[in-house]
N, C-alpha and C positions, 0 to 999 in steps of 0.2 A: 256358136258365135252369136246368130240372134237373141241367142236363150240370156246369153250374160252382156247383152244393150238391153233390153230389157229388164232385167234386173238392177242394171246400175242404171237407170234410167228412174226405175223404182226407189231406188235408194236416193239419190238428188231432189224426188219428189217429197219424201217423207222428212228427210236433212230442211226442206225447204218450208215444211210445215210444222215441222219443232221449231224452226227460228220464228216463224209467222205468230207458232201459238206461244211462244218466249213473249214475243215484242207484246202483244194480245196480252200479255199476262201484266209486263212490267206498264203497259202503256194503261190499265188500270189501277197498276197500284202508285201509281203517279198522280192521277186524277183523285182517288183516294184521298193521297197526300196533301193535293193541294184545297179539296173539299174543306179538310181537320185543318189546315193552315187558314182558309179564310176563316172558317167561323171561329177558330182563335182570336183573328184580329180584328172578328167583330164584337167578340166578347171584351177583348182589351179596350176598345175604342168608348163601347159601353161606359165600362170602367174608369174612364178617363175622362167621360162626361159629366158621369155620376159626382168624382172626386172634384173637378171643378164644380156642378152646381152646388154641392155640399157643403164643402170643405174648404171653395176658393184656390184649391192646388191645380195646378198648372203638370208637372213632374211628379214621379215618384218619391225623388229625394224632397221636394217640397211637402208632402201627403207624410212622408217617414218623419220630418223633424217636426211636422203639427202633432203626430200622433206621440212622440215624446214630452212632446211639451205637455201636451192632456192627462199621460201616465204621471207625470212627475206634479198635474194639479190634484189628479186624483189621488193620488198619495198622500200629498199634502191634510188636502180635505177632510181623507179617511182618519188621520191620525188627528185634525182639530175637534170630529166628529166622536170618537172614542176617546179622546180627553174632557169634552164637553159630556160626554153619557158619564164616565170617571167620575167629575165632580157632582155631575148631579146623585149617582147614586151615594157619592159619601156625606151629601148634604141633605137626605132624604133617607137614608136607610138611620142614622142616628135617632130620628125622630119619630 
């Protein structure tokens, strides 16, 4: 009889330190979590100051339609740019 209070005594102990070294485990990988969480949000914050001193953007969606707008000058540009090299070389290769 004392043999097996002792042993289930033993077993509530170990029951009791698998839950201890469980919480120990997740109560790390939570700290972890929140570690990679802030320096996210100091990276975004970065980013966000960055995009303001730059660029004048407040938002992303403000930052996303400046940056179409730029696609669509640079586009522009590139093609006045290879029509302007066009006529010079057909006005300089003849002669």
């Amino acid at each position: 009889m004392v043999i097996v209070k002792e042993r289930a005594y033993i077993l509530k102990k170990e029951i009791k330190m698998s839950k201890v070294n469980k919480y120990l485990e997740l109560k790390k990988k939570t700290e972890e979590a929140q570690q990679k969480a802030d320096k996210a949000a100091g990276a975004l914050s970065q980013v966000m100051k960055q995009l303001k001193t730059e660029f004048d953007c407040s938002t992303l969606q403000e930052a996303e339609k400046q940056l179409k707008q730029l696609q669509k000058q640079e586009k522009k540009l590139t093609q006045e740019f290879d029509q302007a090299i066009e006529t010079y070389e057909e006005k300089w290769e003849s002669e």
